[in-house]
KOLVOBA-917487 format. One line per 5 residues: number of its first residue (from 0); for each residue x, y, z of C-alpha. Coordinates in pm, 1 decimal, decimal comma. Example, Ala and Ser with C-alpha at 12.3 -4.5 7.8 and 13.67 -1.06 7.14 Angstrom:
2
0 = 1230,0 -450,0 780,0; 1367,0 -106,0 714,0
***
This chain:
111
0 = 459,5 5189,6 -5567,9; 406,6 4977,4 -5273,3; 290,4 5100,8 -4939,7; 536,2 5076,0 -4639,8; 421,3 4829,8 -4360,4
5 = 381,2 5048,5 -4042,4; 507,5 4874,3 -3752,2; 261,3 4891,4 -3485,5; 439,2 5060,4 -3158,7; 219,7 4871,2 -2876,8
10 = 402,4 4572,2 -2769,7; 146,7 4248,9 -2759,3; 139,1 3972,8 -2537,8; 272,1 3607,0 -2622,3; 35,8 3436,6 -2842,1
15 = -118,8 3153,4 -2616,6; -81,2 2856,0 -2929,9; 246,9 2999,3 -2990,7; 359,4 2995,2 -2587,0; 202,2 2613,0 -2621,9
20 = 351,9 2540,9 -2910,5; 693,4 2625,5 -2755,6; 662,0 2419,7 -2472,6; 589,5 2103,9 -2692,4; 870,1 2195,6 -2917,0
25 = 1098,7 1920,8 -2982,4; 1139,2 1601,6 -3176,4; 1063,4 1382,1 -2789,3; 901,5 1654,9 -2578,5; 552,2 1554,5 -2640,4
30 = 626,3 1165,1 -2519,2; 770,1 1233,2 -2268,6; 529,0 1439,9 -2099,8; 294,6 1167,6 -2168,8; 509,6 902,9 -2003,7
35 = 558,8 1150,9 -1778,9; 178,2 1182,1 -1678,4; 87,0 831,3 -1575,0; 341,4 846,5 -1304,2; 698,2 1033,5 -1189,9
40 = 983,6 867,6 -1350,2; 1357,3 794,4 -1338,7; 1564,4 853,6 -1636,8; 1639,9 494,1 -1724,5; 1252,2 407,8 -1670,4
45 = 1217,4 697,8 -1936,9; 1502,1 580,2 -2131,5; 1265,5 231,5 -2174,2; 955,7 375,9 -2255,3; 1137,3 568,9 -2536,9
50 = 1339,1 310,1 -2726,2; 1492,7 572,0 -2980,7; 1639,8 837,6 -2776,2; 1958,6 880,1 -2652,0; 2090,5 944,5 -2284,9
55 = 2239,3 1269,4 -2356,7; 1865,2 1415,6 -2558,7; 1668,0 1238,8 -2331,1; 1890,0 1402,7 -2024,1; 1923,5 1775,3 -2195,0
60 = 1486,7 1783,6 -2276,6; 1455,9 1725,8 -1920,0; 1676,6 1977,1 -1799,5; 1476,2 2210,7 -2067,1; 1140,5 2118,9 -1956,1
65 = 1271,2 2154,1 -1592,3; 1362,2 2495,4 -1634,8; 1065,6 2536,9 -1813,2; 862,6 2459,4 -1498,1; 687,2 2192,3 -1684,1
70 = 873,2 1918,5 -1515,2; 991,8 1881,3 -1138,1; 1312,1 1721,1 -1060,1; 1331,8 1477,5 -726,9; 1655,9 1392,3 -622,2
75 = 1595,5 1113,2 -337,4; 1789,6 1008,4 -72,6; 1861,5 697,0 -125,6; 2189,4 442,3 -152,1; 2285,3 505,6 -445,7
80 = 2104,4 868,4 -452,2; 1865,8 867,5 -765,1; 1678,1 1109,0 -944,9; 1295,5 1102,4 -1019,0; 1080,8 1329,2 -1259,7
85 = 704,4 1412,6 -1249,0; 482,9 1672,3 -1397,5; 404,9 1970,7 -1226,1; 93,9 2127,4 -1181,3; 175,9 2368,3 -1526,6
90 = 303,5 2061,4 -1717,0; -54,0 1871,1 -1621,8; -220,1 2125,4 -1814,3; -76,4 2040,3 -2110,5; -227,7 1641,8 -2072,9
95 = -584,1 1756,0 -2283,6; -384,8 1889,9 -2551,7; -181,6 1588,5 -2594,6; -534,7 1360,2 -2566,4; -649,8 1596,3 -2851,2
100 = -361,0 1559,3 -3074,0; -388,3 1144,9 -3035,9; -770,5 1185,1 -3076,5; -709,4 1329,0 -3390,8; -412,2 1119,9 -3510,4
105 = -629,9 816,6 -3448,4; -920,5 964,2 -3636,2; -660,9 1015,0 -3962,6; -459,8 707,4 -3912,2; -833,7 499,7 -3956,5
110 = -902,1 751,0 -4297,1
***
């Protein structure tokens, strides 16, 4: 007979990797936080450093990582008004990860 799995009644904390994880989520999330960390943005700036995404993704993973607080949204005042998109200081934290991950993909692209 098997033994019943006792579920444990504390509550525990978010996992750190999985809280991570979550925020690079996403099929484009990843590049564009990198594009994003060389210098704020404007959607159809992003829309050319990402030649395979399309306007609506592109817009709705901003608007995700925006409310996310990984991303800040500038809307400037100028004729015609336009919108620019930087890291903020949580979303900068996330730039060593990303240098680890193409660290490693180099190191098992050259094996």
């Amino acid at each position: 007979m098997a033994l019943k799995v006792r579920r444990n009644p504390q509550q525990h904390p978010q996992c750190p990797l999985t809280e991570c994880m979550t925020l690079l989520s996403g099929t484009w999330t990843a590049s564009i936080i990198w594009y994003l960390s060389a210098q704020p943005r404007r959607l159809n700036e992003l829309r050319i450093d990402l030649p395979g995404i399309s306007a609506k993704v592109l817009s709705s993973t901003l608007k995700q990582l925006v409310e996310k607080g990984v991303v800040i949204r500038r809307q400037k005042a100028t004729s015609p008004p336009s919108v620019e998109y930087s890291l903020s200081d949580s979303g900068r934290l996330l730039i060593p990860a990303l240098e680890a991950i193409i660290k490693a993909g180099k190191q098992l692209k050259a094996e």
